[in-house]
C-alpha positions in Angstrom: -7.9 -9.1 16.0 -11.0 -11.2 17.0 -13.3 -9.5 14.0 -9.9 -10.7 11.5 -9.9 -14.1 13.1 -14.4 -14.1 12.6 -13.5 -13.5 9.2 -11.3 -16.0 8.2 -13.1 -18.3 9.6 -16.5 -17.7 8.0 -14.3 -17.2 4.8 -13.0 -21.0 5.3 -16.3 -22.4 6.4 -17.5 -20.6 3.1 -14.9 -23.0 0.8 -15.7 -25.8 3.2 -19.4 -25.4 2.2 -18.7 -24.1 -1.4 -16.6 -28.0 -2.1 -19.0 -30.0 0.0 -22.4 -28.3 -1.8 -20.9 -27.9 -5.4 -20.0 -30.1 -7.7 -16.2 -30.7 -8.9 -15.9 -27.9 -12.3 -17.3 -24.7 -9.7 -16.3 -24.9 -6.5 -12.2 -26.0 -8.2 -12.9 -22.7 -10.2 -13.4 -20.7 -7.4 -10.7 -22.4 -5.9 -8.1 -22.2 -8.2 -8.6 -18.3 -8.7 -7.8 -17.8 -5.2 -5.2 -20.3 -4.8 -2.9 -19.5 -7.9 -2.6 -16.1 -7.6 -1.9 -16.3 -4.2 0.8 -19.4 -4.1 2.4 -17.3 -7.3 2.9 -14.2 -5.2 3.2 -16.0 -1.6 5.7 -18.7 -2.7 8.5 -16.1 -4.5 8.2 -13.9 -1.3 9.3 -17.4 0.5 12.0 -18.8 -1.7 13.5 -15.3 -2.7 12.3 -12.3 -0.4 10.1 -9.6 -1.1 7.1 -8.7 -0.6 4.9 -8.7 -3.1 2.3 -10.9 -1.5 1.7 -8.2 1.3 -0.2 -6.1 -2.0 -3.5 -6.1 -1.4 -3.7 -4.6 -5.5 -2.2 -8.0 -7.0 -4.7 -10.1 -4.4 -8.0 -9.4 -6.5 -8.6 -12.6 -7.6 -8.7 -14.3 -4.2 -10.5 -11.4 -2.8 -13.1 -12.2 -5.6 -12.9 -15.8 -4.9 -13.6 -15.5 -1.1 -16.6 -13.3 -1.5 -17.9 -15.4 -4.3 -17.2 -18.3 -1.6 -19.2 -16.3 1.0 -22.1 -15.1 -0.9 -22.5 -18.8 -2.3 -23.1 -19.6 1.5 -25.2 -16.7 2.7 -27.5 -17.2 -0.2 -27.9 -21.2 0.5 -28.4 -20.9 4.1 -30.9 -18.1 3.7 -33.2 -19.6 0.8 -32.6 -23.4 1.9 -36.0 -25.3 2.2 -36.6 -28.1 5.7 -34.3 -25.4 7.5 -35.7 -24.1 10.6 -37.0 -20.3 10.4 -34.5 -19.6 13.3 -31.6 -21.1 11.6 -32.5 -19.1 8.5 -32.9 -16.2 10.6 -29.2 -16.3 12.1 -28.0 -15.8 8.6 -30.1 -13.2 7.6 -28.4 -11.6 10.6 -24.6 -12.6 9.4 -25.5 -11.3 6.3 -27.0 -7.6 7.4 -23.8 -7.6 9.8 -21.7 -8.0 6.7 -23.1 -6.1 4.5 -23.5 -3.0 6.9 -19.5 -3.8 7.7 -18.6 -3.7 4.4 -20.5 -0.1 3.8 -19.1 1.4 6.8 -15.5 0.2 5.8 -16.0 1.8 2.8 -17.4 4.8 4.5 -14.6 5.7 6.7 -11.6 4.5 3.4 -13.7 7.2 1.7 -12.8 9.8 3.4 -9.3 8.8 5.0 -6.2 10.0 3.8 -4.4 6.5 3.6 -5.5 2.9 4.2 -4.2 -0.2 5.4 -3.5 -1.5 2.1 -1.3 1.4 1.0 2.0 0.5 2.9 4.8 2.3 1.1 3.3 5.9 0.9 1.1 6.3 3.6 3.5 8.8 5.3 3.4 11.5 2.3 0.7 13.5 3.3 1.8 14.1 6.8 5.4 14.7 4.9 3.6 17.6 2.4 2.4 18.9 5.5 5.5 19.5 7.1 7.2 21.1 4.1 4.3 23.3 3.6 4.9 25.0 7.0 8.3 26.3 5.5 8.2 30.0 3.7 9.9 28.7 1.1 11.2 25.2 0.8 12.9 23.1 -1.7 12.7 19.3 -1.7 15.5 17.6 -2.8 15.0 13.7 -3.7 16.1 10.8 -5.7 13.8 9.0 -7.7 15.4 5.7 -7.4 14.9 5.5 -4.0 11.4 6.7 -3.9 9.5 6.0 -7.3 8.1 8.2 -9.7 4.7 7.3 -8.2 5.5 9.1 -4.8 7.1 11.4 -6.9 4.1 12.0 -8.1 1.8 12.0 -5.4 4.1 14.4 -3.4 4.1 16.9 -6.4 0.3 16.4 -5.7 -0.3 16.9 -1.8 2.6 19.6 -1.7 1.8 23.6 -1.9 2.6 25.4 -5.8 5.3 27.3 -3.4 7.1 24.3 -3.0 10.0 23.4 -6.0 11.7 20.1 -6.4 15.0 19.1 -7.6 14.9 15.8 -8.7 17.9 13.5 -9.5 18.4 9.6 -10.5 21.1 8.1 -9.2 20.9 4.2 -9.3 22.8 3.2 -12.7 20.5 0.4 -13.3 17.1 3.2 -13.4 19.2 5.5 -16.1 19.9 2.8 -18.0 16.2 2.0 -18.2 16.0 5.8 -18.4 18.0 6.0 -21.3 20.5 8.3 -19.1 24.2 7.6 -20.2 26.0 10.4 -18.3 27.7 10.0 -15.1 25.1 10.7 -12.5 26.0 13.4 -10.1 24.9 14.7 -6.3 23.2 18.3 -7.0 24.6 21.8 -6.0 21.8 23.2 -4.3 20.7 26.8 -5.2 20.7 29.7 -2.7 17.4 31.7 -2.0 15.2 29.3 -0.4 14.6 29.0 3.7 14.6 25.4 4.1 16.1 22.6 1.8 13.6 19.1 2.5 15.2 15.8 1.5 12.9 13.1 0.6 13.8 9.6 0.4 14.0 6.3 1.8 17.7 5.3 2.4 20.0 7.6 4.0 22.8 7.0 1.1 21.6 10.4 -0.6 21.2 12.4 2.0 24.1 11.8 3.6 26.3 12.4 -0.1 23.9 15.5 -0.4 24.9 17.1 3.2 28.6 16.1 3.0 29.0 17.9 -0.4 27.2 21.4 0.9 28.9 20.8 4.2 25.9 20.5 6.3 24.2 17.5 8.8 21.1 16.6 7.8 17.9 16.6 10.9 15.6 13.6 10.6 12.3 15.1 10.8 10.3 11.4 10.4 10.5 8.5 12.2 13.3 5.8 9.9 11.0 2.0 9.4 12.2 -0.5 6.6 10.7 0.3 3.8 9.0 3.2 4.9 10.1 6.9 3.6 11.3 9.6 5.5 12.2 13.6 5.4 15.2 15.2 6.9 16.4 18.5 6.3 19.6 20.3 5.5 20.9 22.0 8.9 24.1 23.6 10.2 
């Protein structure tokens, strides 16, 4: 919390300084691609809901705009003429600190198996771990509620003895699927030791364990917005 609240405010000193030092056509540039694509994401999330402005992905431009902003600073500080050495040599010192920040971030992201700006997804590969500890599982899941990009990624992370049975339930998905037939809850096939059910809303599952007469065990902990695995039981 106190590095987050450092950064911000060496981000805002860095506009301060950027509209004080430049004149009107940069520092409005540099302004302007970090505060449109921010109000246009921030502002729908306000007036309608959603989330969109909690995507780091679709935040690039202001990203780009506050390390612009930042290096403009660093750079001025450190090369200014009439500045005393000792002054100069405090943001020499910011600027190591960032830097060596920034390649240690990127160090540990490297290797990690989700970041902080991955929010809907994080939880597959501790998912894919749990259905790989089955003999032979079957994951049952409904694109609609999931995406075809976790879809994906699951088909990715999980063991080749691992076979999905996919299904698309939400009417407004097949139309854009080109599906016209009446969408259906799946019979699912004998032979396998465990049946996995992979989703986000408890709709499915709960259709899905009512038709093979069966509960169904949550084996994840349920957040908003955050996916979850349960499994067919007795």
């Amino acid at each position: 919390m106190a590095a987050t609240l450092i950064l911000f405010t060496i981000v805002g000193y860095a506009v301060y300084f950027l509209c004080s030092e430049t004149n009107k056509q940069v520092w409005l540039f540099v302004v302007t691609m970090m505060a449109v694509t921010a109000l246009a994401l921030v502002l729908p999330d306000v007036i309608l809901g959603g989330i969109r402005s909690t995507k780091a992905r679709y935040l690039f431009p202001t990203y780009l705009g506050m390390q612009i902003a930042v290096a403009y600073l660093l750079a001025t500080k450190i090369t200014a003429l009439g500045v005393p050495s000792s002054k100069r040599q405090m943001w020499k010192v910011l600027t190591v600190v960032l830097l060596t920040g920034g390649l240690l971030s990127n160090a540990v992201s490297s290797q990690a198996e989700t970041w902080w700006t991955k929010e809907w997804g994080r939880e597959n590969p501790e998912i894919a771990r749990r259905i790989d500890r089955a003999p032979k599982p079957l994951l049952v899941s409904d694109i609609s509620e999931v995406s075809l990009g976790n879809i994906l990624s699951m088909s990715h992370l999980l063991e080749p003895k691992v076979r999905l049975q996919l299904v698309l339930l939400d009417p407004e998905a097949r139309r854009r699927a080109q599906l016209f037939g009446r969408p259906t809850i799946p019979n699912i096939p004998s032979g396998f030791s465990d049946v996995f059910v992979y989703g986000r809303l408890q709709k499915f599952s709960a259709k899905l364990a009512k038709m093979q007469n069966l509960k169904i065990e949550l084996l994840s902990e349920q957040k908003t917005e955050t996916l979850w695995l349960g499994k067919l039981v007795k």
